[in-house]
N, C-alpha and C positions, 0 to 999 in steps of 0.2 A: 220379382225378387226371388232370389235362390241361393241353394248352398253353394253354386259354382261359380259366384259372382266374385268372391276372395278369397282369402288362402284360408279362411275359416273353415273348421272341417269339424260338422257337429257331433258329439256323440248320439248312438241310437240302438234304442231296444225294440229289438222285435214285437215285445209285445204294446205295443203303442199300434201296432198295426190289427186294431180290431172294430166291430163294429160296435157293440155293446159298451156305451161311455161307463171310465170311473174316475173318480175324484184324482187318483194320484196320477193316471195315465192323461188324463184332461193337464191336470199340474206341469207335468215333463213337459207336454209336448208344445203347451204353450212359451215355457222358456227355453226352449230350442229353438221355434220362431223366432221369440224379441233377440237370442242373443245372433242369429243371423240376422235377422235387421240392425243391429247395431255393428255386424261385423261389417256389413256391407256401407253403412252409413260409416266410418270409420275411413274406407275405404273409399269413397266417392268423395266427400270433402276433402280428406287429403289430394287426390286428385285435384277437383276445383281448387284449393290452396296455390297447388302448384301452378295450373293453369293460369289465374288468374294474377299469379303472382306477387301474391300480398298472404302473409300465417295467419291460421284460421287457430291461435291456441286454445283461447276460452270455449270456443264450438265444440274443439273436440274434444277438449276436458270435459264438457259437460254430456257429452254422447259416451266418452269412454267410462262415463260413472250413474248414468243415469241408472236406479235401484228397477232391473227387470222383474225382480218377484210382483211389480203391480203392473197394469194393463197400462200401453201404449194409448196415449190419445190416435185418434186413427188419423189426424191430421200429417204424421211423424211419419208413418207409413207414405202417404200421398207426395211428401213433402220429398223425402227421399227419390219415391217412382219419378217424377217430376224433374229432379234434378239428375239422374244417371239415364233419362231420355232425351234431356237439353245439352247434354255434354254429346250423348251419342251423334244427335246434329248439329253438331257446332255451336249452339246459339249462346255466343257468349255473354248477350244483355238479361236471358233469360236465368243465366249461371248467377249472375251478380243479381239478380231480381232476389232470386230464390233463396240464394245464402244469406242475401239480408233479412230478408222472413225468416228461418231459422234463426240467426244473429239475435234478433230481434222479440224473439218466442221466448218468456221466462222460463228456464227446466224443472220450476217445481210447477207446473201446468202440465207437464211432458206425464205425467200419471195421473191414473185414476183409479177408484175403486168402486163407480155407480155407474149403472145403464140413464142414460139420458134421453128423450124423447123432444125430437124437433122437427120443421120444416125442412126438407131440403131449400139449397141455396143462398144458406145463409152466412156461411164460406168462403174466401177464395180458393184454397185448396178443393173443394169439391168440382169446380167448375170443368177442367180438362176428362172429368168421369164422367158428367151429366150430359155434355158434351160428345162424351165418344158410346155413351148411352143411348141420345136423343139419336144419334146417326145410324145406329145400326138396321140394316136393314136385315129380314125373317122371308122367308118364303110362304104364304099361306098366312100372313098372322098380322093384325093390323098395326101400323106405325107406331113405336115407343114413344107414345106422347106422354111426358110426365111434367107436370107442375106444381108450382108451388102453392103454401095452403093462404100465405098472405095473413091476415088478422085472426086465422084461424082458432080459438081458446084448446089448447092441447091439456089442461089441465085434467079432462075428462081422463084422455086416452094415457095419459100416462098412469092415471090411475087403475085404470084397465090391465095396462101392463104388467102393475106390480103385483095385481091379481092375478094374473096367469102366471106369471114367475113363485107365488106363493102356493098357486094350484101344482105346478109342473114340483116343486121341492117336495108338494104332499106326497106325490105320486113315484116319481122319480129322482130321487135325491142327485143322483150321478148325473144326470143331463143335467140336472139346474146348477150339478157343479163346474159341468163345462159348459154352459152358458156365462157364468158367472166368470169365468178363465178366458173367455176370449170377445164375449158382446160386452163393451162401450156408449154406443150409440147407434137412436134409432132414426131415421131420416124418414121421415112420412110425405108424400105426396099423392096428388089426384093426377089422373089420367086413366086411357086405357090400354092395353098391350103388354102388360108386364106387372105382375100380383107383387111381385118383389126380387133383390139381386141383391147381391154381395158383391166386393172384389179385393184378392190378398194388394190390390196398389191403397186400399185405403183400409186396411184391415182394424175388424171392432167394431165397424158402421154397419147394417145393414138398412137397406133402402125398403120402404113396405108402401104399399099403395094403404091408402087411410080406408079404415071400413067404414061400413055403413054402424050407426050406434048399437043399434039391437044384434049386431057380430061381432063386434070387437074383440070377445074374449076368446070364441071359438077364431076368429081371425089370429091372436095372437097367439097361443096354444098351441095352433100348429106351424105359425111363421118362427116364433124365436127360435124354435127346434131346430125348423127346414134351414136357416138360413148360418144356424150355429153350426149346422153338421157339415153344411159348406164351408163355414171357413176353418172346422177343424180338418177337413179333410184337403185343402189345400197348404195347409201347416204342415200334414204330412208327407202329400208330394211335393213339398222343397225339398224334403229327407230321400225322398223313393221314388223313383218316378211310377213306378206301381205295374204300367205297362207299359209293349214293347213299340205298340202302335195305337198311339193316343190318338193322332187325327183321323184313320179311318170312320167313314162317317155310318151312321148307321141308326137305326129307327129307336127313338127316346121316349123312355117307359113316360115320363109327363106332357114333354112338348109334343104339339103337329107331328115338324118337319125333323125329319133326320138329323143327329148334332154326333158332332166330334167322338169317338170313343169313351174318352177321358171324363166328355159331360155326363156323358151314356152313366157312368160307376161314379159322378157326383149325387144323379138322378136319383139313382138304386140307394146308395146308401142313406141319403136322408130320407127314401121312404122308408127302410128298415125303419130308420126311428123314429118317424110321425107313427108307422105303426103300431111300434113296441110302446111308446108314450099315449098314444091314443083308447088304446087297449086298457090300460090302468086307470088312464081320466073317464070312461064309462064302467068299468065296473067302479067307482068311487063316486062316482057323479053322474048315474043315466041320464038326470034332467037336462043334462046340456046337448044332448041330441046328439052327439061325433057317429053315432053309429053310420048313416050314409059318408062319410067321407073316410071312416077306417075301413070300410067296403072298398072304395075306390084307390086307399092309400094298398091296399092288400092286390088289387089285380095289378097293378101300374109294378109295382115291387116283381111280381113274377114274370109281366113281362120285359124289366129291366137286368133282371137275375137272368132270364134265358137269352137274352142277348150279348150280356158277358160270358155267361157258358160258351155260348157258340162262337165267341170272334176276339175275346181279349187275349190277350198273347200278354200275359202275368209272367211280372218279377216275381221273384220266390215271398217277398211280402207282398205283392199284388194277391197271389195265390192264397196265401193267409187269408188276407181281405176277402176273396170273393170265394171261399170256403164258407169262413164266416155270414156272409150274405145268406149262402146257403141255409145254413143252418137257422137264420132270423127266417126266410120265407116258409119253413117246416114249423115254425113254432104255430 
């Protein structure tokens, strides 16, 4: 999903392109997102309508009034991706599949205002992700096995979580207000290959591999961060594409094997803020041990930061951005 999908053309301030989260800049740039999702979802039903040959009024009435001041179920997102990739290949049983599951979805469900913590899988909408998850294949790095937790009692961890979201607010007021602007849902599974992922096709979900008990908090402490800062920062390259050569590939401050440019400056920025975040939960709470991993959050950031220096070919807000980097690696 993106801004060039319809004639919707968002407004933008420059300064949304920074690293260092705030409440009003988290605020903006989250309803720039929902109202490009909605321009585009606007814009693809009508389409299907046509296609399919039959008016789609109440659908769109209810997309062109859905209240964006509250978070998007991440279902809404998926559900969209889904339907403007079954159009682009013709499949027109999967068009009538999909618009009747929207048809069918009540719109006062269509928001939220709570982080929710569950198994993957429990979805249809989730299935074409898990899917194109479980398939990826990594060079050097073992198979994305991810499964579901089954009878798992999630009561613990979600407890867990609301503790680290109360820790992250003590600490951080501005991060836990851009947690609170754009995480919805947490999908928890087991396997090995992959700590956790996000994706703007299902935006508000993040996927986490489930901890072990006696880590859950440091687990989640630094996941909510990592995996918010990803999808604020793909909120904002809908806005910007940031740079000029996003697929060049090149050596990734967290992963092995070499990733895309563009992941390269996803990488970098969430370590800025596991850092900055990291940094305030030890001096407020040494007990909880973060010291070795704001060690490792602190080299992995510099050598992310020096590999945008050297090779990112920055829009004038890329440049912003990887100023700003700059200046979180010197802190």
């Amino acid at each position: 999903m993106n801004a060039s999908s319809s004639t919707f053309t968002p407004q933008i301030d420059d300064a949304w392109f920074a690293v260092v989260p705030a409440p009003p800049l988290a605020s903006a740039v989250a309803l720039r997102w929902r109202e490009i999702w909605r321009a585009n979802a606007l814009h693809a039903l009508a389409a299907a309508a046509d296609g399919l040959g039959q008016p789609l009024p109440g659908l769109l009435a209810a997309v062109g009034t859905v209240d964006l001041q509250h978070r998007l179920a991440p279902r809404l997102f998926a559900r969209l991706a889904a339907l403007m990739e079954a159009m682009q290949r013709g499949d027109g049983y999967a068009v009538y599949d999909l618009v009747q599951a929207w048809c069918s979805d009540p719109p006062p469900t269509w928001t939220t205002n709570q982080i929710d913590t569950e198994s993957i899988a429990m979805h249809s909408w989730e299935r074409d992700l898990l899917a194109e998850v479980r398939n990826t294949k990594l060079n050097n790095v073992d198979p994305l096995t991810i499964y579901p937790l089954l009878e798992t009692e999630l009561s613990p961890l979600q407890a867990m979580v609301q503790e680290a979201l109360v820790r992250i607010a003590q600490v951080d007021g501005a991060m836990h207000a851009e947690i609170q602007q754009h995480v919805t849902l947490i999908k928890l599974f087991r396997g090995p290959g992959v700590e956790g992922f996000s994706s703007p096709k299902a935006f508000g979900a993040i996927w986490l591999q489930m901890p072990q008990p006696d880590q859950a908090l440091a687990w989640f402490l630094e996941h909510l961060v990592h995996e918010c800062s990803h999808l604020h920062l793909n909120a904002l390259l809908a806005l910007d594409p940031l740079l000029f050569n996003p697929s060049e590939m090149h050596q990734a401050p967290i992963r092995p094997d070499p990733r895309p440019l563009f992941q390269v400056l996803h990488g970098t920025l969430v370590l800025a803020r596991n850092c900055r975040v990291h940094r305030r939960l030890i001096a407020q709470w040494p007990d909880l041990g973060l010291e070795t991993e704001l060690h490792q959050f602190q080299e992995q950031l510099a050598r992310g930061v020096g590999v945008l220096q050297a090779r990112m070919q920055p829009t004038p807000r890329g440049q912003q951005l990887l100023t700003a980097l700059q200046v979180e690696l010197e802190r």
